[in-house]
OpenMM code with the backbone's topology and positions (N, CA, C; nanometers):
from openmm import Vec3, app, unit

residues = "UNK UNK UNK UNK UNK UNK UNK UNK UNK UNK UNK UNK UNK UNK UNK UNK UNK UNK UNK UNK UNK UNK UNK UNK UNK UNK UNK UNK UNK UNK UNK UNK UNK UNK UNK UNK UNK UNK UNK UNK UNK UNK UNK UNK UNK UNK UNK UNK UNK UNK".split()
positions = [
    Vec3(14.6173, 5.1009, -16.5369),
    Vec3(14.6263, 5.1717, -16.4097),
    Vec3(14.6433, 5.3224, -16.4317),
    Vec3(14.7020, 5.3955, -16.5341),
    Vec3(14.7290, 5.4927, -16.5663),
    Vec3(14.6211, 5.5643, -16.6353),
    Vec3(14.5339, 5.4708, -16.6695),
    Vec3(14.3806, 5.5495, -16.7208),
    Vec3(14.3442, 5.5875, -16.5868),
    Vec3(14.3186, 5.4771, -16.5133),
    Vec3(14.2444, 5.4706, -16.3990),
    Vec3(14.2814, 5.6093, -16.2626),
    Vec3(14.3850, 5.6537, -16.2916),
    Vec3(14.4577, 5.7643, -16.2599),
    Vec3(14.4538, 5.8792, -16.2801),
    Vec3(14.4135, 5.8976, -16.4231),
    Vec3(14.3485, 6.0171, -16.5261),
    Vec3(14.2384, 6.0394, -16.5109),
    Vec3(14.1873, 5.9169, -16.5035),
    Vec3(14.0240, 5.9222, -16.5092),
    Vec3(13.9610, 5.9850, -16.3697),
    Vec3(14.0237, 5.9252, -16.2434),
    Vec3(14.0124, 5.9729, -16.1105),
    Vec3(14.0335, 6.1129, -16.0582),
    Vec3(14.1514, 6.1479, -16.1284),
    Vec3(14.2104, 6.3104, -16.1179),
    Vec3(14.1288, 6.4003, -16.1549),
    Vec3(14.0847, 6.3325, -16.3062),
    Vec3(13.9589, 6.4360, -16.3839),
    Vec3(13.8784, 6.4468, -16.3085),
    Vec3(13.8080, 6.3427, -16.2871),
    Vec3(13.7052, 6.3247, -16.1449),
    Vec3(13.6607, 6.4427, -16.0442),
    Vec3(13.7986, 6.4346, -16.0227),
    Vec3(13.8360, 6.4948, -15.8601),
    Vec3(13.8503, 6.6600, -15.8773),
    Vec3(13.8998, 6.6999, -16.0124),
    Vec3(13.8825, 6.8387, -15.9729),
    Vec3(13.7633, 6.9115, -16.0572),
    Vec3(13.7343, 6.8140, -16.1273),
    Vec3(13.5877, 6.8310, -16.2019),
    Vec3(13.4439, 6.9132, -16.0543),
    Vec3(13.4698, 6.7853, -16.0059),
    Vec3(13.4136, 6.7861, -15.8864),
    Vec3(13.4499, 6.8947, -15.7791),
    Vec3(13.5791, 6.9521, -15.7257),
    Vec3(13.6515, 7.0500, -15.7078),
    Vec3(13.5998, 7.1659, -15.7457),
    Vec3(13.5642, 7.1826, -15.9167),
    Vec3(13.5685, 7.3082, -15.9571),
    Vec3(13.4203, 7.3647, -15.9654),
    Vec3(13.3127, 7.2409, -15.9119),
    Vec3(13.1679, 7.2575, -15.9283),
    Vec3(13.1449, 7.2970, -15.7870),
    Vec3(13.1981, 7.2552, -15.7291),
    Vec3(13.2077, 7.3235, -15.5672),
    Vec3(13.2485, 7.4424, -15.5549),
    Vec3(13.3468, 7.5172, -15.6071),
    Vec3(13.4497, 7.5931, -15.5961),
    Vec3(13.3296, 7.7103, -15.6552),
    Vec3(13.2910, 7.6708, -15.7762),
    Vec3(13.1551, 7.7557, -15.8711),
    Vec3(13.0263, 7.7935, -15.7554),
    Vec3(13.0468, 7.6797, -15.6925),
    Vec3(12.8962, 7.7194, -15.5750),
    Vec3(12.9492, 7.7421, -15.4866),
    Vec3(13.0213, 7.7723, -15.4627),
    Vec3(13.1027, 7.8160, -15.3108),
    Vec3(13.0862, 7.9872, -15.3386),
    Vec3(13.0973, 8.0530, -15.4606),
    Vec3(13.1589, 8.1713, -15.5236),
    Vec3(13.0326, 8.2483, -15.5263),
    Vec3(12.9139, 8.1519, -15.6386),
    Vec3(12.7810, 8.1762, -15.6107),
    Vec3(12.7413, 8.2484, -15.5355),
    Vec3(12.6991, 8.1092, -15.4066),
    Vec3(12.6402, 8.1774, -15.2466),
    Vec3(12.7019, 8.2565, -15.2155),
    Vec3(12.8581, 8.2915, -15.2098),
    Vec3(12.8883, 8.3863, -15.1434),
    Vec3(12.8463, 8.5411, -15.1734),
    Vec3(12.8519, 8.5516, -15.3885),
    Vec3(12.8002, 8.6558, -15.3939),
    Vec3(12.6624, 8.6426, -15.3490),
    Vec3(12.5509, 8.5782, -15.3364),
    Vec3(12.3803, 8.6238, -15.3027),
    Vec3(12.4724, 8.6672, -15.1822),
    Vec3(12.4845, 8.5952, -15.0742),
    Vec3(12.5064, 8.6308, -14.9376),
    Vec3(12.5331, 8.8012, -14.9383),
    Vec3(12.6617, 8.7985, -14.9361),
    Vec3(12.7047, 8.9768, -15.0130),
    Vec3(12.5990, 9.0655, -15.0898),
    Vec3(12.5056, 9.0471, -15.1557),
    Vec3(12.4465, 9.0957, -15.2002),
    Vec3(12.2781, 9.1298, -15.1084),
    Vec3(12.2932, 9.0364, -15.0490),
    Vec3(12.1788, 9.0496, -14.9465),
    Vec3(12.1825, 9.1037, -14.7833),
    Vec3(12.3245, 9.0856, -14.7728),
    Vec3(12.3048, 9.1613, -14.6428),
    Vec3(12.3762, 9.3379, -14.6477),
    Vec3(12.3753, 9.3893, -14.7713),
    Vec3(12.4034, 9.5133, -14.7306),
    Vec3(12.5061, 9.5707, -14.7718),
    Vec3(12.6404, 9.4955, -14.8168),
    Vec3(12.7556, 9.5094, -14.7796),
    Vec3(12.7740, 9.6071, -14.8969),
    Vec3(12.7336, 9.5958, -15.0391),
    Vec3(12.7316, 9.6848, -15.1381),
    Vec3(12.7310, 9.8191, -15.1162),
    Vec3(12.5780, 9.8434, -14.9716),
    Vec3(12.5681, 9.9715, -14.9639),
    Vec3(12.6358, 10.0481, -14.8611),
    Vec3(12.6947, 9.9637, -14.7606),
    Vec3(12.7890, 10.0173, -14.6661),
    Vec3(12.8989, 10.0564, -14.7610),
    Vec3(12.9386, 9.9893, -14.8500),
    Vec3(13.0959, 10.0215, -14.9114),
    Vec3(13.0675, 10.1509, -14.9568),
    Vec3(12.9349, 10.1390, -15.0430),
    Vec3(12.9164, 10.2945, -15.1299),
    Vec3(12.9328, 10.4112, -15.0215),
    Vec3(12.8688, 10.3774, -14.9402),
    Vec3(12.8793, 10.4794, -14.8507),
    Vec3(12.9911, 10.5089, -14.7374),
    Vec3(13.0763, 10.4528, -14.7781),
    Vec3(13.1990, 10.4622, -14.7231),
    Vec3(13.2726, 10.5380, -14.8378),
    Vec3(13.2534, 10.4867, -14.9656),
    Vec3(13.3443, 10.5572, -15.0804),
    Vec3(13.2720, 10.6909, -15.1086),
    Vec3(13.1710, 10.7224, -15.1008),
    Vec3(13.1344, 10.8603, -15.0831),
    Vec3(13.1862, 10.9375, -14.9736),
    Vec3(13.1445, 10.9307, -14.8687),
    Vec3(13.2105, 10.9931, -14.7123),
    Vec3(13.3502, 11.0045, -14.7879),
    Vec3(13.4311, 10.9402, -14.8029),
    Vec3(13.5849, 10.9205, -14.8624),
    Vec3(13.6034, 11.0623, -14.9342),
    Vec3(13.5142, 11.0480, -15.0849),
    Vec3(13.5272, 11.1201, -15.1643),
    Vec3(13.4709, 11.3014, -15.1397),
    Vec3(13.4024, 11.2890, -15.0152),
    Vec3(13.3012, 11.4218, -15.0073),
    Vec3(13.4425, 11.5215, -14.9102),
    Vec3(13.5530, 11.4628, -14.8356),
    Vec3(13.6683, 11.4638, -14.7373),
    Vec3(13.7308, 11.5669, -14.8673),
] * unit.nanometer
topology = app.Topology()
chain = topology.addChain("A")
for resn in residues:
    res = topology.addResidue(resn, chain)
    for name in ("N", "CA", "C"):
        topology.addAtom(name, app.Element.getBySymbol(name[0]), res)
């Protein structure tokens, strides 16, 4: 029963952490495609030109 416990846990965040990897992924394309890179730059310039 105590394998069966180990074995399930491993399982579970195995599975967890392959999600967690594509969750991180998409989010950077997403971020990277709508813009957000170049709004920041251009916010940290304006910043820096002050």
């Amino acid at each position: 029963m105590a394998v069966f416990k180990a074995t399930f846990w491993r399982l579970i965040s195995g599975t967890l952490g392959i999600i967690c990897l594509s969750l991180m992924a998409t989010l950077g394309i997403l971020l990277k495609n709508s813009g957000f890179y170049e709004l920041q730059s251009t916010i940290l310039l304006d910043w820096t030109l002050v």
